[in-house]
Structures are given as C-alpha cells and as structure tokens.
N, C-alpha and C positions, 0 to 999 in steps of 0.2 A: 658539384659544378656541372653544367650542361655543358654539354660536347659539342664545337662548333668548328668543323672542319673546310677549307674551300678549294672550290675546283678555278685555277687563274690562267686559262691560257691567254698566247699572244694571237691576235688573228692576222697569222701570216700565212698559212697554206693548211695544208690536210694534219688532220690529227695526226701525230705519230704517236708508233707504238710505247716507246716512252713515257706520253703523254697521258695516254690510254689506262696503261700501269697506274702513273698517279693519279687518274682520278678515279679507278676503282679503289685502289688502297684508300683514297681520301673517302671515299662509298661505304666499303664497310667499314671502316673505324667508327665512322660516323652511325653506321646502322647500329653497330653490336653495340654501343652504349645510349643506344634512345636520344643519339644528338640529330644536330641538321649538320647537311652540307651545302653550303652555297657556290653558286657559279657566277664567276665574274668575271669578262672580260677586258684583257690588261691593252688596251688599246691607245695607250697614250701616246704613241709612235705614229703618229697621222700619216709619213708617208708612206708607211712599208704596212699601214691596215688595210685591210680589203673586208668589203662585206661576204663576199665567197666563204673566204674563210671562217667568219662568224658563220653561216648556214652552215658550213662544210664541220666543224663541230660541235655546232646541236645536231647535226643529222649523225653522226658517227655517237654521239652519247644517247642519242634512243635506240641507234642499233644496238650498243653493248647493255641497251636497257639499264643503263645507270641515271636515275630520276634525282633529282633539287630540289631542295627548299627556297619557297620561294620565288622573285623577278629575277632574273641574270640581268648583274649590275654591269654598267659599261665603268670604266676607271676615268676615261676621257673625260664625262659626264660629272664626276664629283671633282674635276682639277679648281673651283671656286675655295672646294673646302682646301686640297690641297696648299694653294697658296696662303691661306687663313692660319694655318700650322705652319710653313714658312716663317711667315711674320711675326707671328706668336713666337719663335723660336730668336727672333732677333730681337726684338723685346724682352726676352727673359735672359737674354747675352751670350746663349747659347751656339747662336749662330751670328754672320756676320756679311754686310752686302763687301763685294771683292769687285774692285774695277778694271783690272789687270787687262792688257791690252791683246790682241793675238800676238802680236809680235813680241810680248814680255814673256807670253807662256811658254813661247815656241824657245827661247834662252834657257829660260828654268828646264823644259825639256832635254834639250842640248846636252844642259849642267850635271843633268843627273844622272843621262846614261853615261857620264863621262867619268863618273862618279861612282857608279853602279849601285847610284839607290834606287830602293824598292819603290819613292813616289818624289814627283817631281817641283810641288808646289812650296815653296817657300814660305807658305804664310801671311806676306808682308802685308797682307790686310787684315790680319786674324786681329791686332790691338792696333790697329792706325787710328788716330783721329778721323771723323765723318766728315768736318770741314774739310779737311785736305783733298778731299774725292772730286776730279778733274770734270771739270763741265760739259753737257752731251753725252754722257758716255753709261749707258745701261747696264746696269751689275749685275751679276749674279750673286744667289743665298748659297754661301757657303756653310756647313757644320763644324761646329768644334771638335772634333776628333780628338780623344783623349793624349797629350803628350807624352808620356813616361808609363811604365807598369805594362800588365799583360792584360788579353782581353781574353777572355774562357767563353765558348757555346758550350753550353748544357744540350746533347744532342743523347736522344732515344736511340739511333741506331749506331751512331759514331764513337757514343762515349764523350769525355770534355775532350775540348780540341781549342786549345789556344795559341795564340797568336801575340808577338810583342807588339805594343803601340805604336811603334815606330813604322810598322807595317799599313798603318791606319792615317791618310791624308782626312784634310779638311774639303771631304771630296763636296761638290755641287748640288744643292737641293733644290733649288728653282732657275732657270735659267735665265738670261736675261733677257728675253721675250714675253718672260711672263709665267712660263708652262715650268711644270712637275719634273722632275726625272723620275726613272721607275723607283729608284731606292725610296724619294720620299714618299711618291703615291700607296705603294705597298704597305708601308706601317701606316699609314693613315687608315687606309681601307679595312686594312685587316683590323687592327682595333675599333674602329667605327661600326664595323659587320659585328662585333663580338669572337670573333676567331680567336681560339682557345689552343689550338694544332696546327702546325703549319709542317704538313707531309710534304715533300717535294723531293725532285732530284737533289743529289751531290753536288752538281756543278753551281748550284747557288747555295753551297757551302759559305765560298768569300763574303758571298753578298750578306749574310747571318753576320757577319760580324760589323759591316757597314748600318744594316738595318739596326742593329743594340745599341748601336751609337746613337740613333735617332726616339729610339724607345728611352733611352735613358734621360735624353735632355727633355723629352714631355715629362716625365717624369710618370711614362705608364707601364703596366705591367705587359711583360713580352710574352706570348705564346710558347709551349711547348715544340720541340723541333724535332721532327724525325726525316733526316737525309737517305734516300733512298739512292745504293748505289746502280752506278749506270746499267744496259743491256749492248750488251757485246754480240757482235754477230759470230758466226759459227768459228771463223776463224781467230775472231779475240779480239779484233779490231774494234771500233766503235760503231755502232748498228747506221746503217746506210744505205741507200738505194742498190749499192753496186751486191750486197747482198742476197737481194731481192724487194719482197714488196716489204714497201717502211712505213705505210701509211695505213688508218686502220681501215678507209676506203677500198684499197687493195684488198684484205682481206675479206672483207665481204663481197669482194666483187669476183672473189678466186673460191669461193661457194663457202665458207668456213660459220661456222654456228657461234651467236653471238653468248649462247653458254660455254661454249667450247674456250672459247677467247679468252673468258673470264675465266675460267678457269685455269688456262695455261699461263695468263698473264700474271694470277696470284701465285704460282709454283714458283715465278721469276724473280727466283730475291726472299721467297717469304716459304717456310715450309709449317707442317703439324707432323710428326714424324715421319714416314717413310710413304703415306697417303699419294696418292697423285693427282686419283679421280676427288674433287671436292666440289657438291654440289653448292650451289649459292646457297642455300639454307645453312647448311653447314659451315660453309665459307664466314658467315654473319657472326653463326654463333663461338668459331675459334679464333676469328680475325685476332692479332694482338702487333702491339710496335717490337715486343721482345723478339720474336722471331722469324724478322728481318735480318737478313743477314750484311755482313760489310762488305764481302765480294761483289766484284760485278759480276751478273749473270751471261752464259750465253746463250742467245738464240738457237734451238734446233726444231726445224721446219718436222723434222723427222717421228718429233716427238708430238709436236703441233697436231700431225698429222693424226697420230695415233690417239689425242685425246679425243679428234674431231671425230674420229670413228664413231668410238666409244659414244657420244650424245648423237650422232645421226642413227646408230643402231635405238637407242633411247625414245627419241623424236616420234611426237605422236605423226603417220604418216602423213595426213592430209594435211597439216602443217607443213612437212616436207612440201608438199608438189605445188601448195601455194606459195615456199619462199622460191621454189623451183619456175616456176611461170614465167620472171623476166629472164632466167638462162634458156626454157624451150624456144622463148622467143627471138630474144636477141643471138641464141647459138645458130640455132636451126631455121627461123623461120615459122615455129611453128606455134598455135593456139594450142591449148588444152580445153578440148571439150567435154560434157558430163561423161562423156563415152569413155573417152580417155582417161578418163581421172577413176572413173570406175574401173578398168584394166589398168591399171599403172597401181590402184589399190589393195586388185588381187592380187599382184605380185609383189609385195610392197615388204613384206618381211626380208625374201632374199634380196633384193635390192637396196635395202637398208643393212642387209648381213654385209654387203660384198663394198658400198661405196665409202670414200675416206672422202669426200668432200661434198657440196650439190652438185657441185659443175659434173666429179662422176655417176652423180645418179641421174640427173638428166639427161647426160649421154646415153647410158644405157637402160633408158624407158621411155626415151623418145620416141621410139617405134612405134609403141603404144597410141602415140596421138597422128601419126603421121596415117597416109591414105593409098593405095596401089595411083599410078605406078609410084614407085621405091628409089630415092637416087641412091645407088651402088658407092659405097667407096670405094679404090682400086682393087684392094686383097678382096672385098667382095662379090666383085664383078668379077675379078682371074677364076676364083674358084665356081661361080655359076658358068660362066665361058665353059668351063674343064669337066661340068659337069653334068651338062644337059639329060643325060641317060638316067642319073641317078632323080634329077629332078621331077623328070614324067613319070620315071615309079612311082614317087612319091605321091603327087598329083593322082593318079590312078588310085591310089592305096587309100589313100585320108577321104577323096571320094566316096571311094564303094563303106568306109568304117558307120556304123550306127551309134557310134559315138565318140566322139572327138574326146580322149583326156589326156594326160601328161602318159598314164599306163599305154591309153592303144597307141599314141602315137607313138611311143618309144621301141612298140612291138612291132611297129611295123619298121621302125627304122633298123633292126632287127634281123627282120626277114630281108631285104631291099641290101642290107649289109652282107650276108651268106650268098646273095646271087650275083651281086654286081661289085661288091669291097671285099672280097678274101672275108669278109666274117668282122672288118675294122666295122665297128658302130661309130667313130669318130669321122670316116671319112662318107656316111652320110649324112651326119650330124650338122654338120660344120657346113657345109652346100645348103642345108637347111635351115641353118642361122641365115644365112646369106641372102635369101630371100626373103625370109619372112621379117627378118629387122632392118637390113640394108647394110650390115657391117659384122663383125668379125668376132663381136666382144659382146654378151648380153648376157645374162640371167637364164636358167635352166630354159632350153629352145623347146622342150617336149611341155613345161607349164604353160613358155609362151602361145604354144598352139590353142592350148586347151582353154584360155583365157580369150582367145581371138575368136576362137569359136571355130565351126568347120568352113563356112562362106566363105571368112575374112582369108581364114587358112588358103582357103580353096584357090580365093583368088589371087595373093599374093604370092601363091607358088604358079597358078597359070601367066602371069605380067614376066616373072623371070627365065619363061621358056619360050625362048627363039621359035618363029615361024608356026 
C-alpha cells in the first residue's frame, strides 16, 4: 500500500504550534515510507476564512521547509462533489432530508438537557413519509447514525476507544442551503485524495467516530488513525498566547532555526530513546506512529532554547547573517554590507558559540556593520563618561602598535590596566567594548579590534573621547 498522508488546516489565523506538530508528523510518516503528503485547505467556513491566513500558512510551511505533494486543494472548491455524496447517501437510505423547524429544535433542546441526554434530536424524520414534508421549507441531509451497540476507533496512538451508540445522533451532512458540513467534506476529501492515515490532534477524537458513520454508509474503506495528544504550556494548561508565542510566525520572528523547530517539535509527543538532538535525516528514517506517546506534552521555551543552540552553533555561517539581515535591519536600522559580512565572518565561530537565537546573534555582531559615530546605550555611555582617561590610553597605544591582533591588543590593555586599573584587565576591557561596539555585551573585544582593523579601531576609540 502507498502511504498517503494529508496536511488540512482551517484558514483562520497564523499557524499554530500544534498545527505545525501535525504537519511535520504528517511530513515524515509520509517520507519514511516513500508515501506523499497532500495539503488541503479546509475552508468550507466562508465567513470565518480569510486569504491571510491561506499565505500565512504556505509561508510558515516553507519556513519549517515541510514540502507537498502536489496542488493544495481548497475543500470549498470540491463542495459540487460533496453534495453528490449527500444525495447518493439518501438514495441508498442511508441518509435522510429533516424539515424540523428552528423552533421544533430549540424544544428537543430544551428536552434533553432536561433529561440529561447526551444528544438532542429525536429522529422524527429518520423514517417519516417524504409526502408529509411541509411546503417552503428547505431540509437539511441528515445521517443515520447507528441505533443500538458500540462504535470502536481503531487508533495508532489511543488504542480501540469506544463509544455506545447512543452517544452518536443522526448529526447534519448537508445543510439546508445547500453547503457541506465539515464532517461530510472530510470523508469525501480524504477518500477522493486516496488518504490512507489520518494523523491529527486528539480533540478530533469525537469527530472519528462521527466520520465511521459516514465511511460506513459509502460503503468505503476508513483510513488508519493516529490521534496525537495535545501541547500543554509550561504550566499544564492548554498552550496559548498567555504563554507566550503560539504561532509558528512568532517563532521565526523571535530568530529560532526552522531545523531547530523540527526538531523540538518531533521530541513533543514522539521519542527514539533518550536522543534529543534528531536530525531531519534521521528524524525520516526513525519516524514511527508506535512511539507517540498518549500524554500531552509540555512546552518548555527552555529546552526550545537549548536545541536552537545547538543547530545555530551547527549553521553554516553565511547562512546565519543572511537569515540574520531582516533583524540587522528592522532591529537596528542597519544594512549589511560586503564589509560587514566579511568582519561578522571572521568572528563568526564565537558568535555562533555564545548565541541561543538570531535575534542574539544579531545583537551582538551588529557592530560589525554599523559606522563611527556609535549610538551608546546607557550602561555604555556611563562607562565611556567614567572613563575618558583609560580611553586616550588606549587611543595612544593601538596607534603607535605595528600591528593590530587580539595578542597586542590585549597586551596593551594590560599595560593601560597596571597604570590606570590597580592591574583589573576587566576595567579596561569593558570601556573598550564600549566604544568599539556601542554596548556592553559582544564577543571577545581584543578579536573585535583585530578584525576592525587598526583605522576602524582607531577611529571608533577617537568618536568616544570627549573634546
């Protein structure tokens, strides 16, 4: 059997992380057995779709470089066939047109919470004569929902998980407008695509046994099911804005590595033994539904953090500084020019040692691209203020040097330490970060010299001294 697994979101806002989970899982199931995965868009909800949200997730699935088989089918767009299956279903007597009025449902409603049953509909058009259906009045397709006995999913991660019949109405397939509900659009779609696996969250657990009902009356074979349980935020709750960022937008835009993501996001729910770093290659070739676990996961940023490291240390550099370009720009203001990308290169190991995101590597290699005069941030203007003395040493010193490296400059900061700091190397150090980056926090300040050159040096220490 060929593997045919699909990616279905709703286009109602920004991907979420959740989201993201199932369609990698749906990604490599699909790789490691030579299947396809299709993307379809479940848009049968006309007023609550927005095209935004269709771009907003094709553009977050090329960031997590999760690629398709195939057109991304819209659902809205096949509702011709969906109705066509409707009607087939009431023709084979499966189903059945229901004329019930708002006001007669709104009773049965009434009736049942009064009652404390599980569903509200009575039926009474499940075997009524067609003649007797009130004139004007547009029906909805209702399904025959099994009456008596139990109803079992056969679920990959769940286990069988059944449910009595009685828990199962003769819920709505077509409305009486004319249009789909999602229940019937999905089974159509999905058997029409050839969908063989239907990975998805938990919470459309219920809907699995609604959907069997409608596979049973075609009389077609049901896909494999594997219920991925939810992602909990750090505190156990259910993952949420109030969390932090819940969208996979956010995380790209907070500098995080779209290997990194995938990675952390397959850890969530799914292990290979005690592994944590799993490359996508590898990820392909151990993917399995076995070991998905039943708990829900929770989120920690902390750990997020620590994989993103781990692939920005990885990360071939010049790749860094070009995912890096829109943060120089939209943080600072600033261009990366040849110049700067060539100094931001030479430094580019410890830079890559020290950052757990881009946004912190950009921060502190921006200097690099930036030009005298330097804006100060507070703590780096207090300490240039306090230091003038140590400064014009400095200036004097890397002047008269014949050559500028991480070795002489740190010799002279050094000497400059023994006459003017008690012998502290940190408290000219640090004055001298101060100038030559504009802030408090960078990468070895004696490489940065040696990378700037003696000029650039030269000059970004004469801009910092007063008068």
């Amino acid at each position: 059997m060929s593997i045919v697994t699909r990616f279905p979101p709703s286009p109602t806002g920004m991907m979420h992380i959740g989201t993201a989970r199932t369609a990698l899982f749906n990604w490599l199931y699909a790789k490691r057995h030579g299947g396809k995965m299709l993307f379809r868009i479940e848009d049968t909800d006309r007023a609550r779709h927005s095209e935004e949200a269709v771009t907003a997730l094709i553009n977050a699935m090329h960031w997590l470089e999760l690629d398709w088989d195939g057109d991304i089918v819209s659902q809205f767009e096949q509702r011709d066939r969906h109705v066509e299956a409707a009607k087939e279903l009431v023709e084979k007597g499966q189903a059945y047109y229901c004329y019930c009025s708002p006001e007669e449902l709104e009773e049965m409603r009434e009736k049942a919470k009064a009652e404390g049953s599980n569903s509200f509909y009575d039926r009474r058009w499940r075997d009524a004569d067609p003649s007797t259906a009130p004139a004007g009045v547009d029906p909805v397709i209702r399904i025959k929902a099994p009456l008596e006995g139990s109803v079992t999913v056969k679920d990959r991660v769940q286990g069988d998980v059944t449910v009595d019949a009685t828990q199962l109405d003769d819920f709505i397939i077509l409305r009486s407008d004319g249009t789909p509900t999602y229940m019937l659009a999905v089974v159509v779609d999905d058997h029409d695509m050839g969908v063989t696996h239907v990975i998805r969250g938990d919470d459309h657990l219920n809907n699995t046994f609604r959907q069997n009902v409608i596979y049973d009356a075609l009389g077609w074979d049901k896909p494999e099911y594997a219920h991925l349980p939810l992602i909990l935020g750090p505190d156990g709750a259910k993952m949420s804005k109030r969390h932090g960022a819940a969208s996979v937008e956010e995380y790209r835009e907070m500098g995080y590595l779209p290997e990194a993501m995938r990675n952390y996001l397959l850890r969530l729910g799914w292990s290979h033994g005690d592994d944590e770093i799993i490359s996508t290659a590898q990820a392909i070739e151990w993917f399995n539904l076995e070991h998905i676990g039943k708990s829900a996961s929770r989120f920690d940023f902390d750990k997020l953090e620590h994989v993103n490291a781990h692939y920005m240390k990885e990360a071939d550099p010049a790749r860094l500084i070009d995912l890096c370009k829109p943060f120089y720009q939209s943080r600072h203001n600033v261009e990366v020019s040849d110049e700067a990308q060539r100094r931001i290169l030479a430094h580019a190991e410890e830079l890559q040692s020290r950052a757990k995101t881009l946004l912190q590597f950009t921060d502190e290699s921006v200097f690099y691209a930036k030009s005298v005069p330097l804006n100060f941030d507070e703590k780096a203007q207090s300490l240039i203020d306090e230091n003038q003395d140590i400064l014009a040493a400095l200036l004097e010193m890397i002047s008269d040097l014949s050559k500028v490296s991480a070795d002489t400059v740190q010799e002279s900061c050094k000497l400059i330490a023994d006459k003017l700091a008690e012998g502290k190397l940190g408290k000219v150090a640090m004055p001298l970060r101060a100038a030559i980056t504009g802030t408090t926090v960078s990468p070895s300040i004696f490489h940065a010299c040696e990378i700037l050159g003696q000029d650039e040096t030269r000059a970004r220490l004469q801009a910092a001294i007063k008068g």
